[in-house]
N, CA, C and O of each residue as an XYZ file, in Angstrom:
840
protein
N     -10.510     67.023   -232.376
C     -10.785     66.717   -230.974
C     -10.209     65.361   -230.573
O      -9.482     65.247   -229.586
N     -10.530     64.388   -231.318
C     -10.005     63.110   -231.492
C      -8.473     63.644   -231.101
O      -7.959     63.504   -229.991
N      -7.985     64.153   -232.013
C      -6.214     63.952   -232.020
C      -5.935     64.575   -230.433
O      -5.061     64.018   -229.769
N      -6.493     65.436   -229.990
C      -6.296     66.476   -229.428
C      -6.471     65.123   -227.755
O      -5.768     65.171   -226.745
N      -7.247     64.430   -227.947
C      -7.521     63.521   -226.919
C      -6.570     62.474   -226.995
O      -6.445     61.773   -225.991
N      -5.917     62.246   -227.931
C      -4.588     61.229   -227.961
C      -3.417     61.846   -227.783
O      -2.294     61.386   -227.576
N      -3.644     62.482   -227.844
C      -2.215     63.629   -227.645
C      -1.866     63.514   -225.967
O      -0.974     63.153   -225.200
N      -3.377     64.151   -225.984
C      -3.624     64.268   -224.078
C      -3.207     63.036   -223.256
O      -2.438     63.009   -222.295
N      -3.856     62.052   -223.819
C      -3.772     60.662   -223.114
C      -2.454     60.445   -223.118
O      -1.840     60.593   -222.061
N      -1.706     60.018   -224.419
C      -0.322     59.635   -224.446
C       0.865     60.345   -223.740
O       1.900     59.769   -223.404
N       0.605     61.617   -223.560
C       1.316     62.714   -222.468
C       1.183     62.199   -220.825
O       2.119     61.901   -220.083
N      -0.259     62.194   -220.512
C      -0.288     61.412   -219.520
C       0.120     59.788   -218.926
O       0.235     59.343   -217.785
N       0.271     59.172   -220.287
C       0.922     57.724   -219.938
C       2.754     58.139   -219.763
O       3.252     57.688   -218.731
N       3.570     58.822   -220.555
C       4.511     59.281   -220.164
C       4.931     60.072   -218.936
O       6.030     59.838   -218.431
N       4.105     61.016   -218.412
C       4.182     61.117   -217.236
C       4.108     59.909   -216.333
O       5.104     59.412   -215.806
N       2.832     59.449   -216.178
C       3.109     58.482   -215.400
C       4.361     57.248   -214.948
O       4.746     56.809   -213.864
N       4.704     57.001   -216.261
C       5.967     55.773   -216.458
C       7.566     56.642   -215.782
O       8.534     56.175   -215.181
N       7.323     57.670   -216.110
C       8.105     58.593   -215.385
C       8.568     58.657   -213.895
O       9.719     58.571   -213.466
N       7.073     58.876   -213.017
C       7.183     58.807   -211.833
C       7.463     57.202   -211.371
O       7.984     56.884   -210.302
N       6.995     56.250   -212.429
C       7.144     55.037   -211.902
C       9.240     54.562   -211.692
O       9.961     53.973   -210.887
N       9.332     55.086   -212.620
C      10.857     54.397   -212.398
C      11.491     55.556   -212.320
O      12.509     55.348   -212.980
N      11.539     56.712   -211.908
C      12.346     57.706   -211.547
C      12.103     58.118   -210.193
O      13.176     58.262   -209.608
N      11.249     58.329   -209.573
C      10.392     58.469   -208.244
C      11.034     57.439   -207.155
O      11.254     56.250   -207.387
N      11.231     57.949   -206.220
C      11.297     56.560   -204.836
C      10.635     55.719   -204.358
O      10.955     54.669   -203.801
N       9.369     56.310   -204.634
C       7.959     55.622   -204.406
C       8.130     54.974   -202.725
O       9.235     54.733   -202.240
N       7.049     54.798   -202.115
C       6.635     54.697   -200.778
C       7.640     53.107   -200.356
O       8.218     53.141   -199.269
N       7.754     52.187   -200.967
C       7.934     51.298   -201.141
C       9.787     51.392   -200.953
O      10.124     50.532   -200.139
N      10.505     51.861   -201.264
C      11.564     52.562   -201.132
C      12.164     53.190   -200.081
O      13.356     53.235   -199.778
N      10.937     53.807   -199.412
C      11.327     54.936   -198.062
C      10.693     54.146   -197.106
O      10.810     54.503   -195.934
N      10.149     53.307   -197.320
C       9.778     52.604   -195.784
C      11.265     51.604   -195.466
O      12.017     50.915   -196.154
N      11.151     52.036   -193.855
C      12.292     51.105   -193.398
C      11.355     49.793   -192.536
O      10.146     49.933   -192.353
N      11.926     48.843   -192.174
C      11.427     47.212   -191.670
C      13.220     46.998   -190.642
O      14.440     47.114   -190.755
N      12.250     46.669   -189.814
C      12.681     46.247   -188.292
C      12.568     44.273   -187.996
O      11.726     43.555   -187.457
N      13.727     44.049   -188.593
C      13.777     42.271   -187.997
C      14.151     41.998   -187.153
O      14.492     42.972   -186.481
N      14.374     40.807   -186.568
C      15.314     39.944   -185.799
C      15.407     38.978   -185.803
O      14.393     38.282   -185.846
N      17.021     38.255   -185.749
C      17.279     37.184   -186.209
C      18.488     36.561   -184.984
O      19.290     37.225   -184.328
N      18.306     35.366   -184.980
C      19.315     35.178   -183.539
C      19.895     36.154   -183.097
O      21.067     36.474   -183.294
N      18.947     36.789   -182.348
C      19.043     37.599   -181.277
C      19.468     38.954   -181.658
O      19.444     39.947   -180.931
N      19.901     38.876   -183.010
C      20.455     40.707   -183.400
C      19.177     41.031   -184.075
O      18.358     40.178   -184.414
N      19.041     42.378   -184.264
C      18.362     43.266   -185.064
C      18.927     43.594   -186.460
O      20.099     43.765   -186.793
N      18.077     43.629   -187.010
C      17.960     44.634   -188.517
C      17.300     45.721   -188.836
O      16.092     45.878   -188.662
N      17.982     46.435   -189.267
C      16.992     47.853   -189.745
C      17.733     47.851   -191.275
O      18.925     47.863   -191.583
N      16.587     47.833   -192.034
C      16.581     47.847   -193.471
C      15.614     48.620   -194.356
O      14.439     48.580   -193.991
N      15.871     49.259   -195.365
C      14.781     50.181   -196.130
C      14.189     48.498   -197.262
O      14.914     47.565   -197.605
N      13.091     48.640   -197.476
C      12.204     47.892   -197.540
C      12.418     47.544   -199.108
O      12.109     46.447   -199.574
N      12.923     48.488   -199.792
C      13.260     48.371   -201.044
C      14.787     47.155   -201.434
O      15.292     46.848   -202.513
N      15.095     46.771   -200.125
C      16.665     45.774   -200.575
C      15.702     44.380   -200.072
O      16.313     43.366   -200.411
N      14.256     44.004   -199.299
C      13.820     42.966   -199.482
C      13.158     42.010   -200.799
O      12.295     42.505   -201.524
N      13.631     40.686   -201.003
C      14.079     39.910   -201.480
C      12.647     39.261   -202.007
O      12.326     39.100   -203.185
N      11.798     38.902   -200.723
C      10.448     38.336   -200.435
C       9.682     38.820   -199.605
O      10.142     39.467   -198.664
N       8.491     38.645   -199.739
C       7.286     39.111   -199.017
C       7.828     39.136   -196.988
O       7.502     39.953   -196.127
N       8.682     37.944   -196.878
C       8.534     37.159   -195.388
C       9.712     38.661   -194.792
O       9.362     39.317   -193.810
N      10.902     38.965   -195.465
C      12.313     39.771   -195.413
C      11.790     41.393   -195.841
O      12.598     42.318   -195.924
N      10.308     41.560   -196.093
C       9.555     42.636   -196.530
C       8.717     42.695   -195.215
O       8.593     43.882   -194.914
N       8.197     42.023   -194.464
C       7.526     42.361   -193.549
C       8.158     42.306   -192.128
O       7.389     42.599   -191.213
N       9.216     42.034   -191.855
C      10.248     42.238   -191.175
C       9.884     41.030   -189.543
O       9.426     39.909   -189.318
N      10.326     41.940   -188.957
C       9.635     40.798   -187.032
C      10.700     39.441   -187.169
O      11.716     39.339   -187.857
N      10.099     38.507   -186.299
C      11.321     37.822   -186.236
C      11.353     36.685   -187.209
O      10.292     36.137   -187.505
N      12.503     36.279   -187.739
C      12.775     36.034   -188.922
C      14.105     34.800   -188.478
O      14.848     34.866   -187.498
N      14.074     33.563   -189.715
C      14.973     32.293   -189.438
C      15.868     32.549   -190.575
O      17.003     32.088   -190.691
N      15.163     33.451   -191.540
C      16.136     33.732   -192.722
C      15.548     35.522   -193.338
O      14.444     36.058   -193.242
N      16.672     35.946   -193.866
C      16.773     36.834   -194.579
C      16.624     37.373   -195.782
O      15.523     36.827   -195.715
N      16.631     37.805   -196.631
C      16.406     37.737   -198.232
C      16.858     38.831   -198.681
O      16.053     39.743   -198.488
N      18.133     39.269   -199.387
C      18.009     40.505   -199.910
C      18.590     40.760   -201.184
O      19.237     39.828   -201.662
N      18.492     41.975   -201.941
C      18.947     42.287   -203.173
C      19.352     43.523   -203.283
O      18.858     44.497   -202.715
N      20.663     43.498   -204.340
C      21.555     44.813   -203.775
C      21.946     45.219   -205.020
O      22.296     44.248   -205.690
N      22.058     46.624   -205.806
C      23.400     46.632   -206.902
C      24.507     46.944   -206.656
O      24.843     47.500   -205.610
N      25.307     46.617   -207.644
C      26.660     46.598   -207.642
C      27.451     47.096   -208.197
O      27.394     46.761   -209.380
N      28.749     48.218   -207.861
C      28.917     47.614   -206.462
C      28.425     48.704   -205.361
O      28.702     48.619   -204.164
N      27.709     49.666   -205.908
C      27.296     50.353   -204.836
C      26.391     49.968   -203.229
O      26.286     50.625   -202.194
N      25.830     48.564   -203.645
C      25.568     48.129   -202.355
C      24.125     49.109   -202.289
O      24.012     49.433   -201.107
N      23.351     49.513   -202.835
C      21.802     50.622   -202.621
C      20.854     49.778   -203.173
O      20.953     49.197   -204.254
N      20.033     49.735   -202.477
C      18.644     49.242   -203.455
C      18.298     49.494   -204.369
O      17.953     50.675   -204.377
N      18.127     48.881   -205.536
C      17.686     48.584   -206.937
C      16.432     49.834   -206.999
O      15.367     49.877   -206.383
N      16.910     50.625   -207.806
C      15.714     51.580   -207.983
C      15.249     51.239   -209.139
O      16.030     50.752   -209.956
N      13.479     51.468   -209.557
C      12.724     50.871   -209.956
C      12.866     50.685   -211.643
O      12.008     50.058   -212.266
N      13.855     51.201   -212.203
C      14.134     51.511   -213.261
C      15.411     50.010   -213.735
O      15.631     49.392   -214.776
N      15.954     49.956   -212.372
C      17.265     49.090   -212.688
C      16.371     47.389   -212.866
O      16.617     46.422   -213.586
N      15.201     47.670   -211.756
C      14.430     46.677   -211.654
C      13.766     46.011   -212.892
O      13.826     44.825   -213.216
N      13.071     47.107   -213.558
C      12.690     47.130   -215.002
C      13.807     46.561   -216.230
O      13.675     45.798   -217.187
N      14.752     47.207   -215.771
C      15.700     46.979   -217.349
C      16.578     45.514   -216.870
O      17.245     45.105   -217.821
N      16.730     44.596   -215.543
C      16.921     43.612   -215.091
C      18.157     43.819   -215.115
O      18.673     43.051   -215.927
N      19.191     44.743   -214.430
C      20.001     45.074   -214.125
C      20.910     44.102   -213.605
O      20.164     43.295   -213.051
N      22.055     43.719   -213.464
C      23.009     43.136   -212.668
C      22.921     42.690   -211.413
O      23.967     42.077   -211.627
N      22.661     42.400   -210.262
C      22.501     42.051   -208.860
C      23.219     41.668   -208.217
O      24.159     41.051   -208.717
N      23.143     41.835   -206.815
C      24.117     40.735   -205.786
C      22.660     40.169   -205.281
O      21.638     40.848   -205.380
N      22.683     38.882   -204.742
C      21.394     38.801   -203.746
C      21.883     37.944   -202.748
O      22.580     36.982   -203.071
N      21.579     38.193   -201.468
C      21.693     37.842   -200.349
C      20.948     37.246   -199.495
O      19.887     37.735   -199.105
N      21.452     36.006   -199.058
C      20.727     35.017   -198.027
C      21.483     35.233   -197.074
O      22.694     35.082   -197.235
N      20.885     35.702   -195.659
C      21.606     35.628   -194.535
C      20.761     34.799   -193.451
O      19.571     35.010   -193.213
N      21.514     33.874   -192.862
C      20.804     32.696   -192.167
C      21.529     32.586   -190.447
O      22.294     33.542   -190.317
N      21.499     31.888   -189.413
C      22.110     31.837   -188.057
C      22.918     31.232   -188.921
O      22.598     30.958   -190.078
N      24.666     30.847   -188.088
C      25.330     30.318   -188.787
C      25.389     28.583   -188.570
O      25.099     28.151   -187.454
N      25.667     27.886   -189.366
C      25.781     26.358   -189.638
C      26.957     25.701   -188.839
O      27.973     25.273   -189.387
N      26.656     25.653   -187.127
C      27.978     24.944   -186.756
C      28.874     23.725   -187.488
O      30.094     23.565   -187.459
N      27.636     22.765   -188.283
C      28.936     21.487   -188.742
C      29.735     21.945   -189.681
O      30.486     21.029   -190.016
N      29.964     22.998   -190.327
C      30.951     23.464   -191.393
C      30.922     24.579   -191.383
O      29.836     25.154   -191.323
N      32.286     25.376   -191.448
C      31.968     26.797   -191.872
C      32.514     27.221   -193.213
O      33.639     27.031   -193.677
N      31.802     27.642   -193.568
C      31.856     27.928   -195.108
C      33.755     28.427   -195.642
O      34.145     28.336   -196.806
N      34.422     28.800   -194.758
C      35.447     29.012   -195.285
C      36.301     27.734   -195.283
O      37.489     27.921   -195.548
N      35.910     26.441   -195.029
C      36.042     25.065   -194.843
C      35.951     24.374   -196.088
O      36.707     23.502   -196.517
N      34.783     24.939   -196.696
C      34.598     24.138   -198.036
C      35.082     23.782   -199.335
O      34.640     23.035   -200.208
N      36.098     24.500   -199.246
C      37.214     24.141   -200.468
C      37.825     23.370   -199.970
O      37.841     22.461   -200.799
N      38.365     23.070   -199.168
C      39.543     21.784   -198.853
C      38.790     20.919   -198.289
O      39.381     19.840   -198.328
N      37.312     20.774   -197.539
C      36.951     19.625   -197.309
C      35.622     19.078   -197.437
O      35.058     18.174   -196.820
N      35.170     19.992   -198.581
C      34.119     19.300   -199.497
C      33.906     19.232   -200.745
O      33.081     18.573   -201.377
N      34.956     20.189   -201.178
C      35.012     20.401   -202.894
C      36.082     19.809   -203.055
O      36.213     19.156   -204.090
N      37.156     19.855   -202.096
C      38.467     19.372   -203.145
C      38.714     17.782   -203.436
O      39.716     17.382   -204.030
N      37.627     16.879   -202.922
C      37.739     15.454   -203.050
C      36.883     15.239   -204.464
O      36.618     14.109   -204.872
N      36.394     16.709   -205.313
C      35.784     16.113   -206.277
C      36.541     16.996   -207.812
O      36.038     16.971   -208.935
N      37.824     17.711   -207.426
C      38.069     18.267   -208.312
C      39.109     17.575   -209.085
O      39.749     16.575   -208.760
N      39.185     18.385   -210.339
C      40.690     17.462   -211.014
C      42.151     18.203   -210.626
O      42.238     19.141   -209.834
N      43.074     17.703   -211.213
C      44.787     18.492   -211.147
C      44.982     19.537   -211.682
O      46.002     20.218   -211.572
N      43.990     19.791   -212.346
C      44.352     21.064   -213.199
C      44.247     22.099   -212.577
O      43.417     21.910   -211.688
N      44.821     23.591   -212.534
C      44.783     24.630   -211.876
C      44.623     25.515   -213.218
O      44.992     24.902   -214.221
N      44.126     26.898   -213.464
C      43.790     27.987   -214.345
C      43.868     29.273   -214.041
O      43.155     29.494   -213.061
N      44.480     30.356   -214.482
C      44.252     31.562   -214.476
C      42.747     31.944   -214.164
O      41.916     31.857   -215.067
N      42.416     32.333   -213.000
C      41.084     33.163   -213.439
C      40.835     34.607   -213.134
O      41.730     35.279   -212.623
N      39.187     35.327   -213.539
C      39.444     36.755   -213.241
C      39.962     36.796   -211.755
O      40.092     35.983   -210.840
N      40.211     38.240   -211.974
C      40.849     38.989   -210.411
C      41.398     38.299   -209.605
O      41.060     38.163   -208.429
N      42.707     37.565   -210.395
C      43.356     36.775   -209.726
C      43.429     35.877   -209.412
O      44.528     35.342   -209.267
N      41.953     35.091   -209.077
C      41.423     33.872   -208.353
C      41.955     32.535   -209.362
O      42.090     32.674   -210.578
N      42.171     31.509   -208.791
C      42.067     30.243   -209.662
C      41.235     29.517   -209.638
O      40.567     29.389   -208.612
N      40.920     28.597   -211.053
C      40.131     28.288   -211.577
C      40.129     26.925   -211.618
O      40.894     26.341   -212.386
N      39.499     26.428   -211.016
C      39.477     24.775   -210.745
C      38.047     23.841   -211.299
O      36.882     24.241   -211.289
N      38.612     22.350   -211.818
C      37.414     21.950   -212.725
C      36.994     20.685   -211.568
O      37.818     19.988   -210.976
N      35.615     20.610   -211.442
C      35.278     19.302   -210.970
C      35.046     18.446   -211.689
O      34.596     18.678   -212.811
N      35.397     16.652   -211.049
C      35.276     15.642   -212.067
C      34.096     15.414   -213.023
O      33.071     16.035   -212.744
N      34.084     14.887   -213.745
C      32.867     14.403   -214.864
C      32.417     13.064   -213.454
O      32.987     12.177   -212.819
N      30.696     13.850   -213.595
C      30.167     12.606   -212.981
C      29.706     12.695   -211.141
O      28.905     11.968   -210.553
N      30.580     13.908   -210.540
C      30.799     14.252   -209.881
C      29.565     15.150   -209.316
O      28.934     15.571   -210.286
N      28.882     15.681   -207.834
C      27.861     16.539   -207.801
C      27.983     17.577   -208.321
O      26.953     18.249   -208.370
N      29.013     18.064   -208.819
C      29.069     19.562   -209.131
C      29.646     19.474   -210.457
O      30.294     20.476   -210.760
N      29.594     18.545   -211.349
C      29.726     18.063   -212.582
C      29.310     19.423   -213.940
O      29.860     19.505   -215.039
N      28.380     20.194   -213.483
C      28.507     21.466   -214.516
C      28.246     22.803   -214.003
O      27.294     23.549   -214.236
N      30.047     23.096   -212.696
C      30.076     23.810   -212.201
C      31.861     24.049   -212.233
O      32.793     23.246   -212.276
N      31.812     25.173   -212.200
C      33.407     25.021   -211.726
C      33.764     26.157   -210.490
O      33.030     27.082   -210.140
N      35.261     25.768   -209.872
C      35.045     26.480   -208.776
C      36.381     27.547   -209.151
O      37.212     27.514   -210.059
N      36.143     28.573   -207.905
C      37.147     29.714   -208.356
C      37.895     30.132   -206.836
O      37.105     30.629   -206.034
N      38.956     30.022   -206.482
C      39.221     30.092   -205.612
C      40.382     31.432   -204.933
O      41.330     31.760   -205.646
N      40.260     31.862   -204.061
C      41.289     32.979   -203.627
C      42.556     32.025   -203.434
O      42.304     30.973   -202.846
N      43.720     32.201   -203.787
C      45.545     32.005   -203.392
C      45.276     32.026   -202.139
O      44.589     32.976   -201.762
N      45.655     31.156   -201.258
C      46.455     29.583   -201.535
C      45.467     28.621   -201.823
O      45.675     27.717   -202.631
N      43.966     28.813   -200.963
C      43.293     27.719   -200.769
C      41.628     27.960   -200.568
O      40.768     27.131   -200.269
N      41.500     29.414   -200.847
C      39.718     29.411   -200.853
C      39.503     29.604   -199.650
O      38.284     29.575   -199.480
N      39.986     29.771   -198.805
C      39.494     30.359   -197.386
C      39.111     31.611   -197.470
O      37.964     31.697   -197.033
N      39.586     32.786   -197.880
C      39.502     33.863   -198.323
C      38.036     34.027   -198.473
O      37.086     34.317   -197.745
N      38.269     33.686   -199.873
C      37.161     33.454   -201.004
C      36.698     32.640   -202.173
O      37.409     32.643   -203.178
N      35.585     31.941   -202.160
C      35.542     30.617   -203.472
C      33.874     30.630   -203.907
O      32.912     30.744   -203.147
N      33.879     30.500   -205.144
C      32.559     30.646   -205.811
C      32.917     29.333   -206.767
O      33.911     28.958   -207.390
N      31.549     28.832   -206.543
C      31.063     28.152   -207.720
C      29.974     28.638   -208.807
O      28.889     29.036   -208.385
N      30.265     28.616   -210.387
C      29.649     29.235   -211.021
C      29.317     28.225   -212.205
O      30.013     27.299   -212.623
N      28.177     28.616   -212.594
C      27.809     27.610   -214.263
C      29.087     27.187   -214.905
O      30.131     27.803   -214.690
N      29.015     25.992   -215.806
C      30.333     26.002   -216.708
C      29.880     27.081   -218.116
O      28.664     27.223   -217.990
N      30.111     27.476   -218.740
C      30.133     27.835   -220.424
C      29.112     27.170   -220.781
O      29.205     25.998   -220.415
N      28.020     27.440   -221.428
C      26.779     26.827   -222.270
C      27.064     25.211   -221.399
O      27.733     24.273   -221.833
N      26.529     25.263   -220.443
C      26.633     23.959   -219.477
C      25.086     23.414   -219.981
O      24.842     22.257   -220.320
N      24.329     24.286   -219.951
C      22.744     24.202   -219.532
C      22.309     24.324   -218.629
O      21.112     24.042   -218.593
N      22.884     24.751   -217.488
C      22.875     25.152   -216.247
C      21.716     25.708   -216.396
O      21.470     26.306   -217.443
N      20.627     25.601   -215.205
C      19.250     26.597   -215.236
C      19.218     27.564   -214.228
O      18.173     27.670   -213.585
N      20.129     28.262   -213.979
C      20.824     29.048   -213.420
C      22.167     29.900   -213.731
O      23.218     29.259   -213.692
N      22.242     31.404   -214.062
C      23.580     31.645   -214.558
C      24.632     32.239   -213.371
O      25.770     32.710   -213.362
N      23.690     31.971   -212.479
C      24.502     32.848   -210.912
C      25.747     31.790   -210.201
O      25.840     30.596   -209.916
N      26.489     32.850   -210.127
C      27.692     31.881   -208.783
C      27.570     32.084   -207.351
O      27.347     33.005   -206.566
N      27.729     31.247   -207.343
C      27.152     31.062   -205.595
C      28.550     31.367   -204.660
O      29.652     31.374   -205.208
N      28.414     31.590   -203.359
C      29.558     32.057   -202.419
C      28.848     32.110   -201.297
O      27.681     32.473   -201.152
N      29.862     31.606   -200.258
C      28.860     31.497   -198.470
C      30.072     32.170   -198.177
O      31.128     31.705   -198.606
N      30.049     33.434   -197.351
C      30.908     33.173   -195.960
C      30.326     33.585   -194.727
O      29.134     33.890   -194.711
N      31.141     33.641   -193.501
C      30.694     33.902   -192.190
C      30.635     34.988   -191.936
O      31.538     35.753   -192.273
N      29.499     35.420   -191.226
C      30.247     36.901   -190.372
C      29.498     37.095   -188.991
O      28.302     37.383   -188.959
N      30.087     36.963   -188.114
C      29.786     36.610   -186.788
C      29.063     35.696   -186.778
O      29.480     34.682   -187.337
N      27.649     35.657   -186.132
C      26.998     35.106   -185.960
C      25.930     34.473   -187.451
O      25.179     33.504   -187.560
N      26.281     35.413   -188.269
C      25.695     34.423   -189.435
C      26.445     33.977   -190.960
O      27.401     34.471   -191.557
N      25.739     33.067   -191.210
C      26.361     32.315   -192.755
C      25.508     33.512   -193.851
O      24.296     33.709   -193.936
N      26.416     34.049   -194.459
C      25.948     34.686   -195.800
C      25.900     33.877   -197.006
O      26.841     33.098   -197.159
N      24.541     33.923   -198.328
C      25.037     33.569   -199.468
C      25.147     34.661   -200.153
O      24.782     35.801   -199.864
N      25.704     34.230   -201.139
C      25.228     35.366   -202.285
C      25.633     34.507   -203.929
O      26.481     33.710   -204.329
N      24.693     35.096   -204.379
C      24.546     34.926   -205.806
C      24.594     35.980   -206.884
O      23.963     37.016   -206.673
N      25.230     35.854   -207.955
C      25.961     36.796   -208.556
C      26.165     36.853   -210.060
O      26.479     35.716   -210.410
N      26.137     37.416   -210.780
C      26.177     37.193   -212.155
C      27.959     36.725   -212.490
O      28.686     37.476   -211.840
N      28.531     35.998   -213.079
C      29.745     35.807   -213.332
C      30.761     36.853   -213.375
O      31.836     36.953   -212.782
N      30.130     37.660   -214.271
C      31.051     39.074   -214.325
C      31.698     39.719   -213.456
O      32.643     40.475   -213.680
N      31.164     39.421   -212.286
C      31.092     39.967   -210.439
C      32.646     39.300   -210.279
O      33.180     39.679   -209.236
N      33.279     38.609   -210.896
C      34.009     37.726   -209.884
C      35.372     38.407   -210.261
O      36.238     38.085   -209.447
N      35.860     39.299   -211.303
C      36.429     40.152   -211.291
C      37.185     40.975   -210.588
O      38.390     41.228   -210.586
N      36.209     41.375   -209.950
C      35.894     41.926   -208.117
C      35.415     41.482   -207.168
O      34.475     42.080   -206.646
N      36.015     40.007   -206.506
C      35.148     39.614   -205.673
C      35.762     40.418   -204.849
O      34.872     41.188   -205.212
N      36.440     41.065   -204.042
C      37.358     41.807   -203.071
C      36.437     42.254   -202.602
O      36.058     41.972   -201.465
N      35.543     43.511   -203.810
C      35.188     44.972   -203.362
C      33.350     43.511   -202.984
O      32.779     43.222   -201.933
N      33.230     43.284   -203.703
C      31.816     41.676   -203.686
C      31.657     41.533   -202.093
O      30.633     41.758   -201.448
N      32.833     41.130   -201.634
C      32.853     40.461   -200.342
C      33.083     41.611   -199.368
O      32.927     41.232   -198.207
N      33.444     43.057   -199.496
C      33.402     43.604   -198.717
C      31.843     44.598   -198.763
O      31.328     45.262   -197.864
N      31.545     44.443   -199.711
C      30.191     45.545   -200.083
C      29.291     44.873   -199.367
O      28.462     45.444   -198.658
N      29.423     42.973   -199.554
C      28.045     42.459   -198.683
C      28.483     42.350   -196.768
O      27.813     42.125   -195.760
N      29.456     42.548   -196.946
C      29.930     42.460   -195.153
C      29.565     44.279   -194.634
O      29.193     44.615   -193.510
N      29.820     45.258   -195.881
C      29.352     46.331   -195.333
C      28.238     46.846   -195.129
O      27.948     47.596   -194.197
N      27.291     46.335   -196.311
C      25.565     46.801   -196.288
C      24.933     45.697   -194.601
O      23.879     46.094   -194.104
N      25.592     44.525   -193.958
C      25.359     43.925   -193.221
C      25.342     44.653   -191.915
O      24.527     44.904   -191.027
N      26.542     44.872   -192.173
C      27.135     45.551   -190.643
C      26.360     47.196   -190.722
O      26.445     47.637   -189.576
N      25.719     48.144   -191.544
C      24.788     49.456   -191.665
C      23.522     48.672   -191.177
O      22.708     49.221   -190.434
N      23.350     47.228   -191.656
C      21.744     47.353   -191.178
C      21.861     46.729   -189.522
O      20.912     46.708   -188.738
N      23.141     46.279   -189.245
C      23.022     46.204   -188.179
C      23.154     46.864   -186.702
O      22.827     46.568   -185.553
N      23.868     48.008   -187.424
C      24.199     49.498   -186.466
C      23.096     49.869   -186.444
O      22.596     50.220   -185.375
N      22.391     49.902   -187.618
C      21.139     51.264   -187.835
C      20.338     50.845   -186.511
O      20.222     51.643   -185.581
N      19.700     49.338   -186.462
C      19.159     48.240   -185.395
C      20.254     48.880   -183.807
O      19.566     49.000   -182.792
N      21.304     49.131   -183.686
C      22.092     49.470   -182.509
C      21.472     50.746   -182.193
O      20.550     50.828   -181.382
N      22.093     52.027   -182.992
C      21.495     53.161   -182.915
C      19.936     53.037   -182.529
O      19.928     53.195   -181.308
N      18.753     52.853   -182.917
C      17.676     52.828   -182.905
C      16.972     52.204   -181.727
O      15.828     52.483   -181.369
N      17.826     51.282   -181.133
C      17.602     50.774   -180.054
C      17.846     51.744   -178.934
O      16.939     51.872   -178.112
N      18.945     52.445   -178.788
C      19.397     53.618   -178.010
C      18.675     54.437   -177.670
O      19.092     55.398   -177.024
């Protein structure tokens, strides 16, 4: 009887773990309605970031998390096994600089002469010893990082952080995103996946308004 009751139980804990990370769960299928200088968002509830980008209404910042490169919300399984990520800060945009500015006139007064092969083309530039960005290096799109430019940990830096960071514009707002290194490979499909999941939650908000 004993066995016969562990048997039972342990069947039922497998089921359960089952529905937990295979299932959509409610949490998933709910969509959230923001607004943020003056545009709308419509987002499924499962790509929010934080509680504030989870409860949607009007909002000074954004929060989100995406995989890659499919751009879909992290289903609960990817969540569990700590899967790869993009994550996304979307904010109004920052008139004194625009982020496609920042390689030539805030990073490049701290880098050295050296230039490097890096992935997917990009080059690979070192900042000085001593410097704010002293255990970071930057990666830039041909000719000059307007394109595209990430700063990422150096190699066993000690960095307490292993993500590379990247801002750009898109209309009316400054995007970040943060990224596991590996990402930079592909920043192409990177930079178009987060300009595309942007521009769906912002139609969906058009449509819905209609």
């Amino acid at each position: 009887m004993k066995l016969l009751l562990a048997i039972l139980v342990t069947t039922l804990i497998v089921i359960a773990a089952f529905f937990i990370l295979f299932s959509p769960g409610e949490e998933s299928r709910r969509i959230v309605e923001a607004e943020m200088a003056g545009a709308r968002f419509v987002y499924a509830r499962a790509y929010a970031r934080d509680e504030t980008t989870g409860a949607g209404g009007l909002a000074d910042r954004l929060a989100f998390v995406a995989s890659f490169p499919a751009f879909t919300p992290l289903t609960a399984k990817q969540r569990a096994a700590g899967a790869p990520a993009v994550m996304l800060t979307v904010t109004p945009k920052d008139d004194s600089l625009d982020p496609a500015e920042r390689p030539g006139k805030l990073y490049a007064r701290f880098l050295t002469a050296d230039a490097l092969a890096g992935p997917g083309g990009l080059v690979k530039r070192h900042f000085e010893q001593g410097s704010p960005y002293d255990f970071e290096e930057l990666y830039i799109a041909p000719p000059d990082g307007r394109i595209f430019f990430a700063r990422c940990p150096k190699a066993h830096s000690g960095a307490a952080s292993e993500a590379c960071l990247s801002v750009f514009r898109d209309g009316a707002f400054d995007v970040e995103l943060r990224f596991p290194p590996v990402f930079l490979e592909n920043w192409d499909a990177l930079y178009d996946g987060a300009r595309g999941l942007l521009t769906r939650m912002t139609k969906a908000a058009a449509r819905k308004k209609r």
